[in-house]
C-alpha positions as CSV (number, residue, x, y, z in Angstrom):
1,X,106.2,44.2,70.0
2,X,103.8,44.8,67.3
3,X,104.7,45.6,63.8
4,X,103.7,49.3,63.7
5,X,105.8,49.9,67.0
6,X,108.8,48.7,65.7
7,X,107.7,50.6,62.6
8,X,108.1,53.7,64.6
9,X,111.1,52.6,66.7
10,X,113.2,52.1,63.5
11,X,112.5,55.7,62.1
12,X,114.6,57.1,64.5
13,X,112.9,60.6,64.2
14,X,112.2,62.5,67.3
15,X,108.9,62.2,69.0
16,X,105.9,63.9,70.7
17,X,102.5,63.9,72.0
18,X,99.6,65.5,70.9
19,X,95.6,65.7,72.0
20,X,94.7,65.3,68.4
21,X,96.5,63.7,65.5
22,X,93.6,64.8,63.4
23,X,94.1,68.8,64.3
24,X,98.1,68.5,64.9
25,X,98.4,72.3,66.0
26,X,101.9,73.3,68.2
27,X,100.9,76.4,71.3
28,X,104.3,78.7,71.5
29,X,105.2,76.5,74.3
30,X,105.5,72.9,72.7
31,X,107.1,75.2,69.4
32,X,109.5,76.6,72.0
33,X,110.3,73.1,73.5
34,X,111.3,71.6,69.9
35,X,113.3,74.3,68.4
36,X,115.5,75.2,71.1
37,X,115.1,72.0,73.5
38,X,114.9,69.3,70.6
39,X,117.0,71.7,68.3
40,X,114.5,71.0,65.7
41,X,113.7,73.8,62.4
42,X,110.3,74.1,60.6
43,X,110.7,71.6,57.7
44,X,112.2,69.3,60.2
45,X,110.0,65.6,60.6
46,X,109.1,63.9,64.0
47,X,106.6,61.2,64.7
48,X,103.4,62.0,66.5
49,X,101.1,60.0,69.3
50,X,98.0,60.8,70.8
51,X,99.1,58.5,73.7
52,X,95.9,56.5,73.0
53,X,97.9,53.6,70.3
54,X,98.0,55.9,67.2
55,X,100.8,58.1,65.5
56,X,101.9,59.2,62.4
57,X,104.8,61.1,60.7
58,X,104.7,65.1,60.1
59,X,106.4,68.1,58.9
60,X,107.0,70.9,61.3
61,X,105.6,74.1,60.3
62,X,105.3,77.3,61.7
63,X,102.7,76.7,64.3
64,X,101.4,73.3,62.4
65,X,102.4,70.4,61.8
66,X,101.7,68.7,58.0
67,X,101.0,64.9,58.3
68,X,103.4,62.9,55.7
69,X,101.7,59.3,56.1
70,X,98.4,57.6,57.6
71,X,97.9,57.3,61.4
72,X,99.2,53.7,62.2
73,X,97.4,52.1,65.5
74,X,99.5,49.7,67.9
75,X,97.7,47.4,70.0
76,X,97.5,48.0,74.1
77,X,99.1,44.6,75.2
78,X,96.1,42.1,76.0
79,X,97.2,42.1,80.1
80,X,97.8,45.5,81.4
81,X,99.5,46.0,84.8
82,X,98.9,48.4,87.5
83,X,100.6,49.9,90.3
84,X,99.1,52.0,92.8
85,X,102.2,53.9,95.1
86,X,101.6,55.1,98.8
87,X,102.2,58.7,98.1
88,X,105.9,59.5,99.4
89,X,108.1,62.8,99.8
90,X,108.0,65.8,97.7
91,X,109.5,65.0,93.7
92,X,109.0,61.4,93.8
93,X,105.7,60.6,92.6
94,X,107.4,62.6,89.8
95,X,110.5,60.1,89.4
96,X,107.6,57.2,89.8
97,X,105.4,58.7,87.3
98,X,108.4,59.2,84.3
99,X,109.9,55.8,85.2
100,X,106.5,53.8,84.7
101,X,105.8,55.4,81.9
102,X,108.9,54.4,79.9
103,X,108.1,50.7,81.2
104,X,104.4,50.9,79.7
105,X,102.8,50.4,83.3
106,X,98.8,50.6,82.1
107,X,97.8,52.5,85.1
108,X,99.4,54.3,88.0
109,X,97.7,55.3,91.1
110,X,99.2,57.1,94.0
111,X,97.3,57.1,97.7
112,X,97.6,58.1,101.2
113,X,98.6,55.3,103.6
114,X,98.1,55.7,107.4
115,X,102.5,56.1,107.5
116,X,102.1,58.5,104.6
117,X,104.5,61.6,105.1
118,X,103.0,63.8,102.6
119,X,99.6,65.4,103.6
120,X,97.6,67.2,100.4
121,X,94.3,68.9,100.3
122,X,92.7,69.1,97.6
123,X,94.2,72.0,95.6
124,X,97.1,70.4,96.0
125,X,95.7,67.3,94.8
126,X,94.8,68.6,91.4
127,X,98.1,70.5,90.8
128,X,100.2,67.8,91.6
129,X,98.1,65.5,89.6
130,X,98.1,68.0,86.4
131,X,102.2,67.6,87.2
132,X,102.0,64.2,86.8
133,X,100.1,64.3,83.3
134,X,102.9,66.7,82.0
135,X,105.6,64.4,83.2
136,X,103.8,61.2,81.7
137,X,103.2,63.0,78.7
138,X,107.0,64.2,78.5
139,X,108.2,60.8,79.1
140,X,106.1,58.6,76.5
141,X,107.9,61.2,73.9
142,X,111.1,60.3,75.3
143,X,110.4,56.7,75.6
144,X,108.9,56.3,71.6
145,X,105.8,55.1,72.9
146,X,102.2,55.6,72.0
147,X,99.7,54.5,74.9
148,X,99.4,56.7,77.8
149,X,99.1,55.2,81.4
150,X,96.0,55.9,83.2
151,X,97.4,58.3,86.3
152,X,95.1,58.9,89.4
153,X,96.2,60.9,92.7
154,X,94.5,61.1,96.2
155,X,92.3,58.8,98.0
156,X,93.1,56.3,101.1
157,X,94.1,53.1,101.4
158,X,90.5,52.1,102.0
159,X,89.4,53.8,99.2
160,X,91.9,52.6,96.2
161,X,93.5,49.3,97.6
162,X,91.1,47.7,100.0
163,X,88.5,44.7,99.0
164,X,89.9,45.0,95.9
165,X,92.3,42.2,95.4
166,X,95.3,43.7,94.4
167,X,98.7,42.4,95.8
168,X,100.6,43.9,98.5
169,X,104.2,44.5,97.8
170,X,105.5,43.0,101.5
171,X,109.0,41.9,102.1
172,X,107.8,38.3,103.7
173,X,105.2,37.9,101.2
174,X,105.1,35.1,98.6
175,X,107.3,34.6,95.8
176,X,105.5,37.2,93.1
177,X,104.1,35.1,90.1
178,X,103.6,35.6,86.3
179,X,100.2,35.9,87.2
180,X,100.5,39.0,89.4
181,X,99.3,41.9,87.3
182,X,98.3,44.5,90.3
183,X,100.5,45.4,92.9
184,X,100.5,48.3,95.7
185,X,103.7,49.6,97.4
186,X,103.8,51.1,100.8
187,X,105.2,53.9,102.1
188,X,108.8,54.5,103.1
189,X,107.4,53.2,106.8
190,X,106.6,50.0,105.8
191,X,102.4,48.8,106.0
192,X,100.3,49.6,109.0
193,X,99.4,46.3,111.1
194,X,96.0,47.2,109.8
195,X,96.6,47.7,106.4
196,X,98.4,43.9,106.7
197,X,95.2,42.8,108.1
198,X,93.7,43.1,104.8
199,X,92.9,40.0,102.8
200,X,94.9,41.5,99.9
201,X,97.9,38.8,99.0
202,X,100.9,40.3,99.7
203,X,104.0,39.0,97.4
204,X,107.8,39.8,98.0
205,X,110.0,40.7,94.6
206,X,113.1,41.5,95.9
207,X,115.3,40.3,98.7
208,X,115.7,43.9,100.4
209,X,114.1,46.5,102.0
210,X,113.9,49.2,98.9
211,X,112.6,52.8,98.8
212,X,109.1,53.1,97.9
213,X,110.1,54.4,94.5
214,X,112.4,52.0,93.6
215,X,110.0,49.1,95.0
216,X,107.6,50.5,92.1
217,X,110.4,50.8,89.4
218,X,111.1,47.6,90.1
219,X,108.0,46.1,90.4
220,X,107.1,47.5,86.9
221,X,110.1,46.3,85.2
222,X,109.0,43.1,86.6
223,X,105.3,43.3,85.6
224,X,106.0,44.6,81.9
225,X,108.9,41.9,81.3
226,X,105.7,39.5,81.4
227,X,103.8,41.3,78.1
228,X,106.9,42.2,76.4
């Protein structure tokens, strides 16, 4: 963990997200969440990311927030890891999302598989992917941390996980290695007999069948334990 990180870690003071450290303005609805969610009063101080490695310390004001120190930047680790999900029933990409983000994943991707249960067009797409961000965003507050993962949503198999070397999380697979940084996770069905076919590696992580979104919680406590 880098200096500035446990900097903010031993502050103790509660902590948000903002789009701009430089123009820390609160909308009714963050002002809302803090005073009766977070229970917090204007002259209160928080800490502040942008989710892209800076934050600071401000005073809450009435719809501002008055920074109290420089920004401070923390270094993205040097290996980030990614996991891309088969999209699965309806609330878990959220649970996925919230999970990873505590855990520092670097990017999180979810897909359609061919056993895919969920079908989305693409308004649906976008809303649940907007979803997501809110969630991400909610749970790097919770979590005290300062980079935000890179979330996509939508696409196939072919198009996110095919011919491009990342591992497949299979039961049979090899042992996973330190040196495993990627990994995909299939849907509650298992992989198709083509999607197997693939000359993707496929690694095994755990001794039993798990849910798809415990297979990716897992995963990524397994991943991040490598850069902490």
């Amino acid at each position: 963990m880098s200096r500035a990180l446990s900097e903010l870690h031993e502050l103790e003071l509660p902590h948000i997200v903002l789009e701009d450290l430089d123009s820390p303005t609160l909308d009714e609805t963050e002002l809302h969440h803090l005073e009766t969610v977070r229970r917090l009063r204007m002259g209160s101080h928080l800490t502040a990311t942008d989710g892209k490695g800076s934050w600071s310390v401000f005073r809450i004001g009435k719809s501002t927030l008055t920074p109290l120190t420089v920004k401070q930047f923390c270094e993205r680790p040097k290996v980030v890891s990614e996991i891309c999900i088969a999209i699965t029933k309806s609330g878990k990409p959220e649970l996925v999302t919230q999970k990873l983000t505590e855990l520092g994943v670097g990017s999180i991707s979810f897909f359609f598989s061919e056993r895919s249960v969920p079908k989305w067009d693409a308004h649906k797409i976008e809303k649940n992917h907007n979803k997501l961000l809110k969630v991400s965003r909610l749970a790097l507050a919770q979590s005290k941390g300062v980079w935000l993962p890179k979330i996509e949503l939508g696409g196939s198999f072919k198009e996110v996980i095919k011919d491009t070397g990342i591992a497949l999380a299979h039961l049979s697979g090899s042992k996973m290695t330190n040196e495993v940084r990627r990994i995909a996770i299939g849907p509650e069905g298992g992989w198709s007999s083509e999607e197997l076919d693939t000359p993707n590696p496929k690694y095994s992580f755990h001794r039993s069948i798990l849910r798809a979104e415990t297979a990716a919680i897992a995963a990524a406590t397994i991943l991040e334990s490598e850069t902490a």
